[in-house]
VOPAGU-2260 file (C-alpha; in pm, 1 decimal, decimal comma):
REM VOPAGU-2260
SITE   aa  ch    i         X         Y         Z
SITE  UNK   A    0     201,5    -655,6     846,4
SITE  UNK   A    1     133,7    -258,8     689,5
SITE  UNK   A    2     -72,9      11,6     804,8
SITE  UNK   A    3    -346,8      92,9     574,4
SITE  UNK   A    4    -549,4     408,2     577,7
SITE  UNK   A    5    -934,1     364,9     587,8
SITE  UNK   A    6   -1144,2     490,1     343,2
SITE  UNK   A    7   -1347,4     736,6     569,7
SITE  UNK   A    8   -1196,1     966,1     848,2
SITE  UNK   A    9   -1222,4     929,7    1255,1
SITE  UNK   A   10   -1406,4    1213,5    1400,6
SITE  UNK   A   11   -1254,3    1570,6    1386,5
SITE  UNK   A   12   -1086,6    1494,3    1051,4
SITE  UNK   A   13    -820,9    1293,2    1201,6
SITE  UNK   A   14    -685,1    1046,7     923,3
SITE  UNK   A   15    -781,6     658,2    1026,9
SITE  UNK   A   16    -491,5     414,9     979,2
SITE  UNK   A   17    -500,1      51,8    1045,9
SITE  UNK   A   18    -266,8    -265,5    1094,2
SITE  UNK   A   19    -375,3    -519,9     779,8
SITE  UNK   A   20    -177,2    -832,7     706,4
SITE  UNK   A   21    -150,0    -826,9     316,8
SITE  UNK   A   22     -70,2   -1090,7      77,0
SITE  UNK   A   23      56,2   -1042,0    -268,9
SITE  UNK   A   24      37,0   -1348,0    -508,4
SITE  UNK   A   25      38,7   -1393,2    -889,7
SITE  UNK   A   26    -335,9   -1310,4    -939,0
SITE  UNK   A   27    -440,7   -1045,4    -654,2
SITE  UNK   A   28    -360,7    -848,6    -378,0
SITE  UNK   A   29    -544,8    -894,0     -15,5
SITE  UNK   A   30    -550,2    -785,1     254,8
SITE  UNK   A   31    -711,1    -910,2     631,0
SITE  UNK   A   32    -738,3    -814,7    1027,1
SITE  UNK   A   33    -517,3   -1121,4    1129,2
SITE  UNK   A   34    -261,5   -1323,0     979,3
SITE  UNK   A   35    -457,6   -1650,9     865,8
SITE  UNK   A   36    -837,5   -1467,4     859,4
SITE  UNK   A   37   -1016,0   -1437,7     606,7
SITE  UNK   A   38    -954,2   -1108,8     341,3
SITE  UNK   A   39   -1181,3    -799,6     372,1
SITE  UNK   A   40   -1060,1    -720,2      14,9
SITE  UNK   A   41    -911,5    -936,1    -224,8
SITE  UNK   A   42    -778,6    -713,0    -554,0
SITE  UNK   A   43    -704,2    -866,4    -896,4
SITE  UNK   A   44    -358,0    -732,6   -1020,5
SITE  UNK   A   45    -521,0    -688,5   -1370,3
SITE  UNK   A   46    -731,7    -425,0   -1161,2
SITE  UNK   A   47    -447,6    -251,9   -1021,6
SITE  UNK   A   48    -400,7      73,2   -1259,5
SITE  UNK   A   49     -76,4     191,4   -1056,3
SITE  UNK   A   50      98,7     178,7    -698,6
SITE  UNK   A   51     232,2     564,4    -615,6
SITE  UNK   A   52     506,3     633,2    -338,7
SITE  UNK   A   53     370,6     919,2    -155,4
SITE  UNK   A   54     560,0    1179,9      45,1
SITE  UNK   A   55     685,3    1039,4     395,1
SITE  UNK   A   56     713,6    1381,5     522,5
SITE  UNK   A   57     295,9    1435,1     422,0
SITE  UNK   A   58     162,3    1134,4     654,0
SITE  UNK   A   59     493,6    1112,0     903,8
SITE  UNK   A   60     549,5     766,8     794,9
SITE  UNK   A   61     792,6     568,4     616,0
SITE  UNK   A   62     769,0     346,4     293,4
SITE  UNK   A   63     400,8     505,7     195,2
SITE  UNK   A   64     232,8     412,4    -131,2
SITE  UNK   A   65     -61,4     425,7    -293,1
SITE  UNK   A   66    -261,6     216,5    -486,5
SITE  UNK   A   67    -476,5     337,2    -765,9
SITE  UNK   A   68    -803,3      30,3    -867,9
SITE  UNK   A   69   -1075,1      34,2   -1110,7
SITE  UNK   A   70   -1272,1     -71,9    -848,3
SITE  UNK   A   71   -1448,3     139,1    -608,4
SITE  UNK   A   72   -1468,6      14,8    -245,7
SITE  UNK   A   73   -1751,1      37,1     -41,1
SITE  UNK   A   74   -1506,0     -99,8     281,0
């Protein structure tokens, strides 16, 4: 399980983080609410343009990466 920041902000500007179950496999990356549910996303790695670490420090979390899609999400 990661935390993954939503797209939009909470109220007041507060960043909105939440606990996804992901799963990496040969042809995409997904992610869902629960382990064994259905994905809300489901990325093809030929989509995947690059996967950034980000500063720790920045967000007050550890191991924190980005990843950069041709694909815009409307989630």
């Amino acid at each position: 399980m990661m935390t993954k920041r939503a797209q939009g902000r909470k109220r007041f500007g507060r960043r909105n983080f939440k606990q996804r179950y992901f799963r990496l496999t040969t042809q995409s990356l997904s992610y869902a609410k629960a382990k064994g549910k259905r994905p809300i996303c489901d990325i093809p790695l030929a989509d995947i343009l690059a996967v950034e670490r980000l500063n720790e420090r920045s967000f007050k979390m550890q191991n924190i990466f980005q990843v950069s899609t041709t694909m815009p999400f409307d989630k």
